[in-house]
PDB file of N, CA, C, O and CB in Angstrom:
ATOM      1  N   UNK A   1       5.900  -3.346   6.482  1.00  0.00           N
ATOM      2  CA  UNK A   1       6.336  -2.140   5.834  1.00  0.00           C
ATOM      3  C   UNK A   1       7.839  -2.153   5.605  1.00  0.00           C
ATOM      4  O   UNK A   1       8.351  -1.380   4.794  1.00  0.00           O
ATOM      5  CB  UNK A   1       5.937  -0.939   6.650  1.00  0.00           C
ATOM      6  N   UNK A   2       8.770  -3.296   6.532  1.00  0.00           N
ATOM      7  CA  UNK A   2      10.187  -2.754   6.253  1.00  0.00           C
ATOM      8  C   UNK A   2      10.213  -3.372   4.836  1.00  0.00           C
ATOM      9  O   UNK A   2      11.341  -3.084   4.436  1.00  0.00           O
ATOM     10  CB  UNK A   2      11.527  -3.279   7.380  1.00  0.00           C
ATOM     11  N   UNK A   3       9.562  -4.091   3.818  1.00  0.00           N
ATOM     12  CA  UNK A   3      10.543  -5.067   2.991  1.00  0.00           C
ATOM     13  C   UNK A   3       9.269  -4.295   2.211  1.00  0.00           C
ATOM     14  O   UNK A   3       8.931  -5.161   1.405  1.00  0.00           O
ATOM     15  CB  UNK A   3      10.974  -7.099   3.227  1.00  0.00           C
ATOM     16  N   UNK A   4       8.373  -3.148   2.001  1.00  0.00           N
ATOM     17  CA  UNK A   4       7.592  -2.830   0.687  1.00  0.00           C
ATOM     18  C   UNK A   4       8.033  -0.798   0.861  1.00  0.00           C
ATOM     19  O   UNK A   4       7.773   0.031   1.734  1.00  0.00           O
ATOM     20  CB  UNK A   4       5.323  -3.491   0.853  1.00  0.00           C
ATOM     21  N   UNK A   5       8.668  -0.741  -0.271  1.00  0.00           N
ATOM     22  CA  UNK A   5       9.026   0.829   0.068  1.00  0.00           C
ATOM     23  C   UNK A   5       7.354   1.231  -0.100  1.00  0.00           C
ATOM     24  O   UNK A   5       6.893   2.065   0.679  1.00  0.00           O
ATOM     25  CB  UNK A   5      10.366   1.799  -1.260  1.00  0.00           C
ATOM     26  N   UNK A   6       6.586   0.690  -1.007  1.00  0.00           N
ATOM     27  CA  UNK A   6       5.480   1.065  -1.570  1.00  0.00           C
ATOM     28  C   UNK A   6       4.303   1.685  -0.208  1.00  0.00           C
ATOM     29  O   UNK A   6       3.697   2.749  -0.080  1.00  0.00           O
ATOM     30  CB  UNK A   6       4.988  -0.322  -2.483  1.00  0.00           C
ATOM     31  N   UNK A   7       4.385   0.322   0.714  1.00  0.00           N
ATOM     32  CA  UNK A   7       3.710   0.600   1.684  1.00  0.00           C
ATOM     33  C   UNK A   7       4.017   1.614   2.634  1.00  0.00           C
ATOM     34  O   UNK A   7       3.219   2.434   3.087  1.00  0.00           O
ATOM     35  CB  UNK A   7       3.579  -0.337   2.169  1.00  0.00           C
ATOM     36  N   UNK A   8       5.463   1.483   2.962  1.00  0.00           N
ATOM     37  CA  UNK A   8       5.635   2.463   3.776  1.00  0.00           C
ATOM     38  C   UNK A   8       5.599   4.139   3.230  1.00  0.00           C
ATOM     39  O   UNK A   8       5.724   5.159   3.909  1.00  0.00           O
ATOM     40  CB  UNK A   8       6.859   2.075   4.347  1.00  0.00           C
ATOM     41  N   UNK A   9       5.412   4.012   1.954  1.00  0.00           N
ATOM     42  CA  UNK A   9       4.994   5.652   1.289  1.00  0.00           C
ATOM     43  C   UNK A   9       3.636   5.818   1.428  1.00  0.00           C
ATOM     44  O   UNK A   9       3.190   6.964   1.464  1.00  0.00           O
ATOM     45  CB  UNK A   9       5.294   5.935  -0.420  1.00  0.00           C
ATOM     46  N   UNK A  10       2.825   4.770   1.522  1.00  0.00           N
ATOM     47  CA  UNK A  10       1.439   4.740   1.603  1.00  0.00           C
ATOM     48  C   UNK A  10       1.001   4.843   3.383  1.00  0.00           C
ATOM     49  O   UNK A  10      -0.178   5.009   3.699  1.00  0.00           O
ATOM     50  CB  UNK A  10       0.925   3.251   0.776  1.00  0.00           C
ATOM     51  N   UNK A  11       1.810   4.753   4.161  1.00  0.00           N
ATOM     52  CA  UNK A  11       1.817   4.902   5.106  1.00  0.00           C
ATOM     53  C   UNK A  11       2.255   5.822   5.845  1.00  0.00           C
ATOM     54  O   UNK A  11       1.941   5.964   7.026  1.00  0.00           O
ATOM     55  CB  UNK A  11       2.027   4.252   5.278  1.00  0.00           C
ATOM     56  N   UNK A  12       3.174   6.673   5.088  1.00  0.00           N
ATOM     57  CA  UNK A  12       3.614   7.940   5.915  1.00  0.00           C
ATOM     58  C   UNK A  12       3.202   9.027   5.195  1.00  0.00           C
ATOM     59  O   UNK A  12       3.515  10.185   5.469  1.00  0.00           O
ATOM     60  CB  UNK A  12       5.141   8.087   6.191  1.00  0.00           C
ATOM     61  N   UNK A  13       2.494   8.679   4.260  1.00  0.00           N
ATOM     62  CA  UNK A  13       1.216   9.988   3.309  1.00  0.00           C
ATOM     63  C   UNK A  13       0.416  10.530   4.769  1.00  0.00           C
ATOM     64  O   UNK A  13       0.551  11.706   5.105  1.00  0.00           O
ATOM     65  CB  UNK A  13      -0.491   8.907   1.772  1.00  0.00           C
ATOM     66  N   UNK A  14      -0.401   9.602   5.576  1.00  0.00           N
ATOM     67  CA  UNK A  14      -1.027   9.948   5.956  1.00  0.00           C
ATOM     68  C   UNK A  14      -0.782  10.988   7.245  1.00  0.00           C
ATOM     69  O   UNK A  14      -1.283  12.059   7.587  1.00  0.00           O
ATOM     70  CB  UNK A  14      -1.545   9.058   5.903  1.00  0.00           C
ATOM     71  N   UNK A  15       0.556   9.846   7.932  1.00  0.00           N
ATOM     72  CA  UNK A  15       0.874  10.572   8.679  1.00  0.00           C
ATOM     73  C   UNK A  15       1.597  11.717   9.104  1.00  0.00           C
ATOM     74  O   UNK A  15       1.695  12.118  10.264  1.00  0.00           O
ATOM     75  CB  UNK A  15       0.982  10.129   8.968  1.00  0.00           C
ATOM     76  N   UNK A  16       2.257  12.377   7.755  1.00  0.00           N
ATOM     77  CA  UNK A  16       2.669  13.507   7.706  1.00  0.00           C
ATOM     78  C   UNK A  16       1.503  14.653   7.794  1.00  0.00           C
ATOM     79  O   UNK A  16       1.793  15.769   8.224  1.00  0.00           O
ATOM     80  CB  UNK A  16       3.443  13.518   6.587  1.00  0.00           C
ATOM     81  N   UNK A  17      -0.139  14.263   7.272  1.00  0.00           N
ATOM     82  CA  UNK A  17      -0.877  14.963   7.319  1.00  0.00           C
ATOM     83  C   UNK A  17      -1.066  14.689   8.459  1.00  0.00           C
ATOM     84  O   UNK A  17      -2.250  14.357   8.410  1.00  0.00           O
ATOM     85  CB  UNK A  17      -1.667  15.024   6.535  1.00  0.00           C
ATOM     86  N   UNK A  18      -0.654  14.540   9.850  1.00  0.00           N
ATOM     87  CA  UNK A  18      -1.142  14.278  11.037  1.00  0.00           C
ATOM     88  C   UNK A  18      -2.358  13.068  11.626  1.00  0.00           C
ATOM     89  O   UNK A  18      -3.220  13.313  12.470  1.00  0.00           O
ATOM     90  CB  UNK A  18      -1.508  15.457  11.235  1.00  0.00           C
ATOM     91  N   UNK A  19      -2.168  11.880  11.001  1.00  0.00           N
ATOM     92  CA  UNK A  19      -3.473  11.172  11.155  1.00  0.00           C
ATOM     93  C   UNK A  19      -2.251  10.130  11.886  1.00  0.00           C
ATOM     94  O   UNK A  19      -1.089   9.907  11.547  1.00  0.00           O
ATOM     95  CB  UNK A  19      -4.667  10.669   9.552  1.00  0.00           C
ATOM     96  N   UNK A  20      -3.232   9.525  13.240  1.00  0.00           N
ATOM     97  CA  UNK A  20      -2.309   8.526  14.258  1.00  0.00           C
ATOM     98  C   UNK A  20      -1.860   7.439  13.574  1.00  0.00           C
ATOM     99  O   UNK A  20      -2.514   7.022  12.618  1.00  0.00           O
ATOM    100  CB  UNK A  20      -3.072   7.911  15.529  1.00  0.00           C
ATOM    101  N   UNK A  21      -1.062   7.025  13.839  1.00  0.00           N
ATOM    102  CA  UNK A  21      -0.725   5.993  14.076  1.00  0.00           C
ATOM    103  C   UNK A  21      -1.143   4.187  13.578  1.00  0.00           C
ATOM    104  O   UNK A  21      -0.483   3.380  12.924  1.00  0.00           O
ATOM    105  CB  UNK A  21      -0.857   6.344  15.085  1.00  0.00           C
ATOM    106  N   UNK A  22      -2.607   4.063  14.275  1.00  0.00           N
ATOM    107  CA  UNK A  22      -3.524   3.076  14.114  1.00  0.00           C
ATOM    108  C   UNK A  22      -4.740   3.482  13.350  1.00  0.00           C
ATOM    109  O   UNK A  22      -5.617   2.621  13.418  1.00  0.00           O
ATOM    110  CB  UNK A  22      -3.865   2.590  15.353  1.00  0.00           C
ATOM    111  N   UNK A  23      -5.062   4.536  12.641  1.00  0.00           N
ATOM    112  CA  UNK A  23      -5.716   5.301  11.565  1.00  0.00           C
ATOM    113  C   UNK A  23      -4.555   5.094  10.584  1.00  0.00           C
ATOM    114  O   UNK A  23      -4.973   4.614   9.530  1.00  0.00           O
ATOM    115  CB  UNK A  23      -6.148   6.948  11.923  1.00  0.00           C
ATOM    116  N   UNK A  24      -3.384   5.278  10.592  1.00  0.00           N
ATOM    117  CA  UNK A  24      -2.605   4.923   9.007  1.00  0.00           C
ATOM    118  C   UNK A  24      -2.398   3.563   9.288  1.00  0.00           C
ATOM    119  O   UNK A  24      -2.752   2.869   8.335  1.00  0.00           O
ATOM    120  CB  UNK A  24      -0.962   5.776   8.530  1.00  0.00           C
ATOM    121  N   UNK A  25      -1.934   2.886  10.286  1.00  0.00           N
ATOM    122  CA  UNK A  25      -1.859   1.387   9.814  1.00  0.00           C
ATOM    123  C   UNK A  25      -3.218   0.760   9.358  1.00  0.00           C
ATOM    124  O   UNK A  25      -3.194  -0.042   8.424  1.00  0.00           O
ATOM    125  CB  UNK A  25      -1.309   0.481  11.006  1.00  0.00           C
ATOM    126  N   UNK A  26      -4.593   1.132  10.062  1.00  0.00           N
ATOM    127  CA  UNK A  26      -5.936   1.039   9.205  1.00  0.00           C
ATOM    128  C   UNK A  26      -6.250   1.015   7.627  1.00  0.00           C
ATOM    129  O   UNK A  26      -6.911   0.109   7.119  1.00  0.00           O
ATOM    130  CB  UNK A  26      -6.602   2.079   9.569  1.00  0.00           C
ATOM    131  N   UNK A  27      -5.711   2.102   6.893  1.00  0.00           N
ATOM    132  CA  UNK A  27      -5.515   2.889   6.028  1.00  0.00           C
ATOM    133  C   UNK A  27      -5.158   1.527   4.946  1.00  0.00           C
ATOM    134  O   UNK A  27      -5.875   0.882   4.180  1.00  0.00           O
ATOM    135  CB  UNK A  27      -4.415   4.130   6.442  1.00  0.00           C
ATOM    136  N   UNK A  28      -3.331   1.429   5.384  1.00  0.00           N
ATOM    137  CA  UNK A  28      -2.588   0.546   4.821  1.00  0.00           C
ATOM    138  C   UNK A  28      -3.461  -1.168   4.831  1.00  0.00           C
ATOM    139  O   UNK A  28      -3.263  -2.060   4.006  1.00  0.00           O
ATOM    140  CB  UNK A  28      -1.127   0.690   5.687  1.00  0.00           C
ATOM    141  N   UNK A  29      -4.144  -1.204   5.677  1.00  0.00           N
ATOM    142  CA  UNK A  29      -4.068  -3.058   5.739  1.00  0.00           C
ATOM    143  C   UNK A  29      -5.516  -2.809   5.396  1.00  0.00           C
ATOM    144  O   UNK A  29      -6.143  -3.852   5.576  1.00  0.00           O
ATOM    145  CB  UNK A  29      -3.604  -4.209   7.514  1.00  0.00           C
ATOM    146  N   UNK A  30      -6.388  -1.702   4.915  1.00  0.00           N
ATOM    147  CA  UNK A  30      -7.593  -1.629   3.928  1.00  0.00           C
ATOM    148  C   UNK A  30      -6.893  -1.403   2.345  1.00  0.00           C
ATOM    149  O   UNK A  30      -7.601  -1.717   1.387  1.00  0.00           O
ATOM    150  CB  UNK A  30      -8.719  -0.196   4.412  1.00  0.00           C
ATOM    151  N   UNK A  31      -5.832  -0.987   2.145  1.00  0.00           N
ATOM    152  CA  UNK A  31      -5.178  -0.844   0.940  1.00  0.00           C
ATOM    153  C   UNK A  31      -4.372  -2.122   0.965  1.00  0.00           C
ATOM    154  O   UNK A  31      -3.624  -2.216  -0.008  1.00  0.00           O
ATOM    155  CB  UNK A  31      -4.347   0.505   0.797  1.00  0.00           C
ATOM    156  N   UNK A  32      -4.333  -2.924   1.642  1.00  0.00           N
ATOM    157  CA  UNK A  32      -3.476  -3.932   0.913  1.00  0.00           C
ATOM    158  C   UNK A  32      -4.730  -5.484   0.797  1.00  0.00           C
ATOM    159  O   UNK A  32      -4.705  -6.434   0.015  1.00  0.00           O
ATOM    160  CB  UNK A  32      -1.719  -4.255   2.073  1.00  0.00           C
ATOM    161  N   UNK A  33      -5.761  -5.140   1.997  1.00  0.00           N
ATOM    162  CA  UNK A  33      -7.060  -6.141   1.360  1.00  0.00           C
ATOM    163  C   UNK A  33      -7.345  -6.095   0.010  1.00  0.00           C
ATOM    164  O   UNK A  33      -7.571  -7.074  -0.702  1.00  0.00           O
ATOM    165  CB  UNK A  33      -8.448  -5.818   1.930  1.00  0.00           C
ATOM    166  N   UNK A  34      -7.329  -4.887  -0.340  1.00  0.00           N
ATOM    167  CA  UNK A  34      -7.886  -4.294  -1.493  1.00  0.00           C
ATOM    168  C   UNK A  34      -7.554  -5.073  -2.516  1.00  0.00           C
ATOM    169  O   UNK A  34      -8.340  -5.746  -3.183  1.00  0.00           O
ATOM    170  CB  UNK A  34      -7.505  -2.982  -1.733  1.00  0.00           C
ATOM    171  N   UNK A  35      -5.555  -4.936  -2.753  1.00  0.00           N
ATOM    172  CA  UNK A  35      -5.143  -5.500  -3.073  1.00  0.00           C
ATOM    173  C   UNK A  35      -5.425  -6.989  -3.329  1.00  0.00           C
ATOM    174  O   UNK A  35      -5.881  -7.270  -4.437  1.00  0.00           O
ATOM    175  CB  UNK A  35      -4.562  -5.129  -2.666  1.00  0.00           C
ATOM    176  N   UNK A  36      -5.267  -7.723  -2.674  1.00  0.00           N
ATOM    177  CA  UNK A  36      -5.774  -9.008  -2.624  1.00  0.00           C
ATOM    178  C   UNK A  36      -6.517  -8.950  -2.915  1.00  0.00           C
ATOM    179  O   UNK A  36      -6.165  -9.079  -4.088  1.00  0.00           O
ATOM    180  CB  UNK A  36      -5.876  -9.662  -1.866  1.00  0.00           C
ATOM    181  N   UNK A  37      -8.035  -8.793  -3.013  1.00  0.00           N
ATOM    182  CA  UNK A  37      -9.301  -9.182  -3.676  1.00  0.00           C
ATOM    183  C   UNK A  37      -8.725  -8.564  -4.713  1.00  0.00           C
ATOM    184  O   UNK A  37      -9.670  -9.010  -5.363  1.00  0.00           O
ATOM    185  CB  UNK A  37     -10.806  -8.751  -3.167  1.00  0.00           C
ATOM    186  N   UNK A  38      -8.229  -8.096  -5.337  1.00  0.00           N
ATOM    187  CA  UNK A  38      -8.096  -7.529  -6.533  1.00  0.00           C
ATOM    188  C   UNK A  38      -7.539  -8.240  -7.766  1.00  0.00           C
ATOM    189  O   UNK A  38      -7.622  -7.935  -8.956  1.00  0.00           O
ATOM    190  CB  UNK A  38      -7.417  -6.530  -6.307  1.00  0.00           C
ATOM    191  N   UNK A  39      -6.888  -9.379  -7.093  1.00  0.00           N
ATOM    192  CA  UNK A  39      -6.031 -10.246  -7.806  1.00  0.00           C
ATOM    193  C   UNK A  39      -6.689 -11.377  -8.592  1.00  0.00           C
ATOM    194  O   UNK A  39      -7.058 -12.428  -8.069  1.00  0.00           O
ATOM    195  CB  UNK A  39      -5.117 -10.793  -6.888  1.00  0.00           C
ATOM    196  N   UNK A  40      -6.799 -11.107  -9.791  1.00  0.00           N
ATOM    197  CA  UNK A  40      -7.377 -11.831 -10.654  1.00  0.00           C
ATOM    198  C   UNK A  40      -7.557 -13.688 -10.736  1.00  0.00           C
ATOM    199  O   UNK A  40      -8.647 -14.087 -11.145  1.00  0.00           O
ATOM    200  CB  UNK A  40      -6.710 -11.301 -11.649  1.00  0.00           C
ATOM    201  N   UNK A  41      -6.620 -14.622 -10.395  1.00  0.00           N
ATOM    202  CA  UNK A  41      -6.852 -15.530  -9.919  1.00  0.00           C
ATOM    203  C   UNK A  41      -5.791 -15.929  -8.745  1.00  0.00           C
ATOM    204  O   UNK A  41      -4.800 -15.260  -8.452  1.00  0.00           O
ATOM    205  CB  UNK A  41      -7.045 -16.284 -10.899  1.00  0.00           C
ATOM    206  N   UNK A  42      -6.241 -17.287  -8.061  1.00  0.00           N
ATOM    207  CA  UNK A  42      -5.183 -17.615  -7.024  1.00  0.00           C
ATOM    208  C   UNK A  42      -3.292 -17.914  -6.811  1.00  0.00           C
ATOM    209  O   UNK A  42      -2.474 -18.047  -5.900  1.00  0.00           O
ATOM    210  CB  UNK A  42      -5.746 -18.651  -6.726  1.00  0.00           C
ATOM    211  N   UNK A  43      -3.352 -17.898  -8.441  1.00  0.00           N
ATOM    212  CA  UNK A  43      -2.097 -18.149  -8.834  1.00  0.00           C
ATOM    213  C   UNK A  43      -1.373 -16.920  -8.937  1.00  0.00           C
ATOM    214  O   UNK A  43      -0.157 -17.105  -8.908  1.00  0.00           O
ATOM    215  CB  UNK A  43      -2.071 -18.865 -10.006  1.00  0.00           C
ATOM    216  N   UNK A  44      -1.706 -15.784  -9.042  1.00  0.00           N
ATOM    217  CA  UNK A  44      -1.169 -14.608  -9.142  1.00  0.00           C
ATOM    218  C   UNK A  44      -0.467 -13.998  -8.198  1.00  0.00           C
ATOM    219  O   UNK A  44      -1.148 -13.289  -7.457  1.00  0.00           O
ATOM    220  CB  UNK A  44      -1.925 -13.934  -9.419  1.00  0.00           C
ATOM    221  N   UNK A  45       0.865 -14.044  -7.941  1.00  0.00           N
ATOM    222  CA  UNK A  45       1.876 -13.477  -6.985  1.00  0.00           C
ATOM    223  C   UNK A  45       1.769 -12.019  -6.892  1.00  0.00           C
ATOM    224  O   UNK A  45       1.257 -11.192  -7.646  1.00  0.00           O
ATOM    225  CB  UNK A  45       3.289 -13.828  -7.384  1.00  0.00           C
ATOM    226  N   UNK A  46       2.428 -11.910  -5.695  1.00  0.00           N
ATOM    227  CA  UNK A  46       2.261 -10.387  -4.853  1.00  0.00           C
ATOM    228  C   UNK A  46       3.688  -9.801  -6.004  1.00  0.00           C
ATOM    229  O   UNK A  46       4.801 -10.316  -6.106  1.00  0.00           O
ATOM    230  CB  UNK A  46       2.702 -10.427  -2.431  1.00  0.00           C
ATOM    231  N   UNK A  47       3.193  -8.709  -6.665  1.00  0.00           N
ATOM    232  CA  UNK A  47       4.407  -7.742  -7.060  1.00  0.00           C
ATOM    233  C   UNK A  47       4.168  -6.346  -6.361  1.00  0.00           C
ATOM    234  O   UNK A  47       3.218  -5.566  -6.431  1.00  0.00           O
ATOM    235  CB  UNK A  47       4.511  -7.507  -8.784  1.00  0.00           C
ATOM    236  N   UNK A  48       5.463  -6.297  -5.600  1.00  0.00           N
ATOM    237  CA  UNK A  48       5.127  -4.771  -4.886  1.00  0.00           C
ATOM    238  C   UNK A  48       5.118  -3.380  -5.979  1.00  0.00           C
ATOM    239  O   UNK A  48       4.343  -2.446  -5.769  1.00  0.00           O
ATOM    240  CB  UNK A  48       6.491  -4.439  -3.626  1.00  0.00           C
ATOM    241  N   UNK A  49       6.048  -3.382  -7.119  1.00  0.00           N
ATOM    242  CA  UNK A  49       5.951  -2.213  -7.923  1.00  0.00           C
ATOM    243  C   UNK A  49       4.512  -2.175  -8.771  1.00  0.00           C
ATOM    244  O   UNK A  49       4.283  -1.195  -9.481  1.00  0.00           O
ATOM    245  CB  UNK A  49       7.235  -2.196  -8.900  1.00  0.00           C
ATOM    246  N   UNK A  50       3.484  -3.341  -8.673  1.00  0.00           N
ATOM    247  CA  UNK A  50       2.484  -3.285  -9.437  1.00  0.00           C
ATOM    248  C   UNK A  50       1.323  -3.185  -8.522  1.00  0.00           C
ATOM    249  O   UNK A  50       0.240  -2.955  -9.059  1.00  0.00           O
ATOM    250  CB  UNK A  50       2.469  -4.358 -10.346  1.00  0.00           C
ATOM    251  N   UNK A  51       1.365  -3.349  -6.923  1.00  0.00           N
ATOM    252  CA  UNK A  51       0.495  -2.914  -6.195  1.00  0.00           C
ATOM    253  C   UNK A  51       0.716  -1.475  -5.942  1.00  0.00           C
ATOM    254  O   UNK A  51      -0.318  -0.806  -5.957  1.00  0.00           O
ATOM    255  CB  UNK A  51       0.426  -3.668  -5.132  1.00  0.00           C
ATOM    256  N   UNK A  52       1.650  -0.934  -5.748  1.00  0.00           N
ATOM    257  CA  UNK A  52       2.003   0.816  -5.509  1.00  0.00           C
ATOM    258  C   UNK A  52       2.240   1.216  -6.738  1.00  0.00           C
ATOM    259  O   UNK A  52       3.407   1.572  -6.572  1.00  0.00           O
ATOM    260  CB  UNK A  52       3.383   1.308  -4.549  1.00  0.00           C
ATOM    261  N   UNK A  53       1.982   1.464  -8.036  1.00  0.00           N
ATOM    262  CA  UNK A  53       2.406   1.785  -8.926  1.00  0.00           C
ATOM    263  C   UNK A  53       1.712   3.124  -9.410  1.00  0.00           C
ATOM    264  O   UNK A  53       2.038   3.758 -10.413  1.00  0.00           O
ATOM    265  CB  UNK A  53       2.419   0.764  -9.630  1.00  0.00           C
ATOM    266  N   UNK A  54       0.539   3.492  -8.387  1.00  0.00           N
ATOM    267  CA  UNK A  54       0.225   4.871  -8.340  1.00  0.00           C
ATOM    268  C   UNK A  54       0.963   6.111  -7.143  1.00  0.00           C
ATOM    269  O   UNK A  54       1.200   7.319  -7.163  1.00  0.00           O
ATOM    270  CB  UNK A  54      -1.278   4.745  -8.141  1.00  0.00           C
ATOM    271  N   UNK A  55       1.055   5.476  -6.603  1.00  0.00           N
ATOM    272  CA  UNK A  55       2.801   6.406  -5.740  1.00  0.00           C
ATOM    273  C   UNK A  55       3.615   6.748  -6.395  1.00  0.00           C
ATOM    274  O   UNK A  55       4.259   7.701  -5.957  1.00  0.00           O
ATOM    275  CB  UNK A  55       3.881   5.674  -4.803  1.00  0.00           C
ATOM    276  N   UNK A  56       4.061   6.133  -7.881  1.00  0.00           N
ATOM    277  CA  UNK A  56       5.367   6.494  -8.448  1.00  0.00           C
ATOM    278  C   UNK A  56       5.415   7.981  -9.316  1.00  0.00           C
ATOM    279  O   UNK A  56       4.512   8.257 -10.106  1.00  0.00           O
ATOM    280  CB  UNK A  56       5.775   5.250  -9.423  1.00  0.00           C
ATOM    281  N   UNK A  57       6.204   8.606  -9.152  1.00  0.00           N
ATOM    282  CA  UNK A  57       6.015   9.640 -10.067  1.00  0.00           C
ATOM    283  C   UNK A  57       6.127   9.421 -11.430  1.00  0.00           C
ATOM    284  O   UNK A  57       6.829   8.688 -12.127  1.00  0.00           O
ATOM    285  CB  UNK A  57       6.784  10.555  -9.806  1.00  0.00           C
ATOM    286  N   UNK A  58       5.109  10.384 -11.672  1.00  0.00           N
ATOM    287  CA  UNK A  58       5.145  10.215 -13.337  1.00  0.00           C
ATOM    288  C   UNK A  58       6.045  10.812 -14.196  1.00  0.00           C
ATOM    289  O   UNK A  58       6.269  12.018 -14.100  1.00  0.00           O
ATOM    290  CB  UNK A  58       4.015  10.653 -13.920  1.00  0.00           C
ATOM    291  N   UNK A  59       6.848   9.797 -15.414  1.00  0.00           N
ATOM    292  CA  UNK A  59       7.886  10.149 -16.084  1.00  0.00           C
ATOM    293  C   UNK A  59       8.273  10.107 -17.488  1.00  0.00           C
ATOM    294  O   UNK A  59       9.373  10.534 -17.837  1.00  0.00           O
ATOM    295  CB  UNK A  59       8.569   9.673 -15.602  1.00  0.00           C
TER     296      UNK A  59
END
């Protein structure tokens, strides 16, 4: 979480609504599997503004 702002917004969503600790790190490392299977072939690099790019406000 220190080097993806993305994650750590995806990670303190939850816990501002009061959910522990190891329920938001759960959360996050099912949202970032996700990610990965998601990735169209093996050659395709990790971009953090295109994995969180529904966190961003709209402008």
């Amino acid at each position: 979480m220190r080097g993806s702002p993305g994650a750590l917004a995806y990670y303190e969503a939850p816990r501002q609504r009061g959910t522990s600790h190891q329920a938001a790190l759960r959360q996050l490392s099912n949202r970032l599997v996700g990610i990965l299977r998601g990735c169209p072939n093996p050659e395709t690099t990790y971009d953090d503004a295109t994995s969180w790019v529904h966190l961003q406000p709209n402008t």
